[in-house]
C-alpha positions in Angstrom: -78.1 -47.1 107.1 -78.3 -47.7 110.9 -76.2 -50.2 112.8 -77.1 -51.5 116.4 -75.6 -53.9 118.4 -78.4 -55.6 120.1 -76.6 -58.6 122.1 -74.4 -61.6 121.6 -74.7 -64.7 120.1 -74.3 -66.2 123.6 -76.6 -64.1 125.1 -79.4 -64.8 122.5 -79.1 -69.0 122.7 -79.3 -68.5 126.3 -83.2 -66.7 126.2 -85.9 -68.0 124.7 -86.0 -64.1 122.9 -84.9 -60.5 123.7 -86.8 -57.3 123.3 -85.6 -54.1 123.2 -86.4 -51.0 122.4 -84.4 -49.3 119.8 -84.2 -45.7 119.9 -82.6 -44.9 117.0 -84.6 -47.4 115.1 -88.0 -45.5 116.7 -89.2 -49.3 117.2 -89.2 -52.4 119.8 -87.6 -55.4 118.6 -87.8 -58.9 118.9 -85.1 -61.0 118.6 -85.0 -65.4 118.1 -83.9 -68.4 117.3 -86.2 -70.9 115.7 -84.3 -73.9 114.0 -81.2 -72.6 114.3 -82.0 -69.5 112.6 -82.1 -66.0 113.6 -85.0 -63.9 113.2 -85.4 -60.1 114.1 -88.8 -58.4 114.1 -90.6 -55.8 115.6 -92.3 -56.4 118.6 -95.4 -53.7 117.9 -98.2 -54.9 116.3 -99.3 -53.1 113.2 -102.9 -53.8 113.9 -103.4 -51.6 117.1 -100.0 -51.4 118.8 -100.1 -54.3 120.7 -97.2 -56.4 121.9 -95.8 -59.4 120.0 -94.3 -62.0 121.5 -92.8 -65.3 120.9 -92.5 -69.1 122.2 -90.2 -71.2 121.2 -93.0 -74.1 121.6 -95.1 -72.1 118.8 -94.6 -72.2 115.3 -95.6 -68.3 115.1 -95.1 -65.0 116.9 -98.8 -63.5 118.3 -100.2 -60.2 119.0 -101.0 -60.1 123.1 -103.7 -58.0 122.9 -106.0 -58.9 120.2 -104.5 -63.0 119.1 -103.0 -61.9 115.7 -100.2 -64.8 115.0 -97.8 -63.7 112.4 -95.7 -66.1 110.5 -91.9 -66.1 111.2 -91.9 -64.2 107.8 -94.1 -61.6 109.3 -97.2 -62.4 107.8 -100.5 -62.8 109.3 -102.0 -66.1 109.3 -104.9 -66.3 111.4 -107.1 -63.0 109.7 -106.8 -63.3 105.8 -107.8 -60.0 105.2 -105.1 -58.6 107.3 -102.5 -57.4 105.1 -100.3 -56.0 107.3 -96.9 -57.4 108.1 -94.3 -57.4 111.3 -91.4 -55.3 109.9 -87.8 -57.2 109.8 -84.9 -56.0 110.4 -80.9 -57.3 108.7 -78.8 -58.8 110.8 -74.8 -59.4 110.6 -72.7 -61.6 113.5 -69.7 -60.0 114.0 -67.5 -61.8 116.4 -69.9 -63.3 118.3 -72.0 -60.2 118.5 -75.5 -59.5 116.8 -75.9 -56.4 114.9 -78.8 -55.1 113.5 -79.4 -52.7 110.4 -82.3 -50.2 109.5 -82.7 -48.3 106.1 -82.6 -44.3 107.6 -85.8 -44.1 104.9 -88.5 -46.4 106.1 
C-alpha cells in the first residue's frame, strides 16, 4: 500500500480544497471538508479527463469541462447512464497531518 502525506489538518480548514498531483499515486487529488468531514477524491474526470473541482457552497464536486457533478460519494448525478465514478482515496490523521493511502493494484 502507498502512504502520502498530503497536508495538515490546519492547512486543509484553512482552503476551501487542495489539489495535488500525486506521483506515486499516478493521479491528481482533491482534497475537502464538507460538514466537518473529510473527503479525498481524484480530481480527473473519468468521462474525458477533465478537471474536477469543488465549492464549498455546492452540495457536489463538477467536471469543468463538460458539467458532470459527482456526489461527494463519487457518483454521477446529473447523467444517469454514466456509470463511472471519481476514485477515493483512505485517509488517516496522524498528529495533525493528513495521510493518504492507495492499494499498489488498482
Amino acid at each position: 500500500m502507498l502512504k502520502k502525506k498530503i497536508c495538515t489538518l490546519s492547512e486543509l480548514k484553512s482552503e476551501n480544497y487542495i489539489k495535488l498531483w500525486i506521483k506515486d499515486f499516478k493521479d491528481e487529488i482533491i482534497i475537502f471538508i464538507n460538514n466537518n468531514k473529510i473527503y479525498v477524491k481524484s480530481s480527473i474526470c473519468p468521462h474525458f479527463g477533465g478537471a474536477i473541482d469543488y465549492d464549498k457552497n455546492q452540495k457536489y464536486l463538477y467536471c469543468a469541462w463538460h458539467g458532470l457533478k459527482f456526489s461527494f460519494d463519487g457518483k454521477c448525478l446529473n447523467q444517469k447512464n454514466f456509470k463511472k465514478c471519481l476514485d477515493s482515496y483512505v485517509h488517516k490523521i496522524v498528529k495533525n497531518n493528513i495521510y493518504v493511502y492507495k492499494n499498489e493494484n488498482s
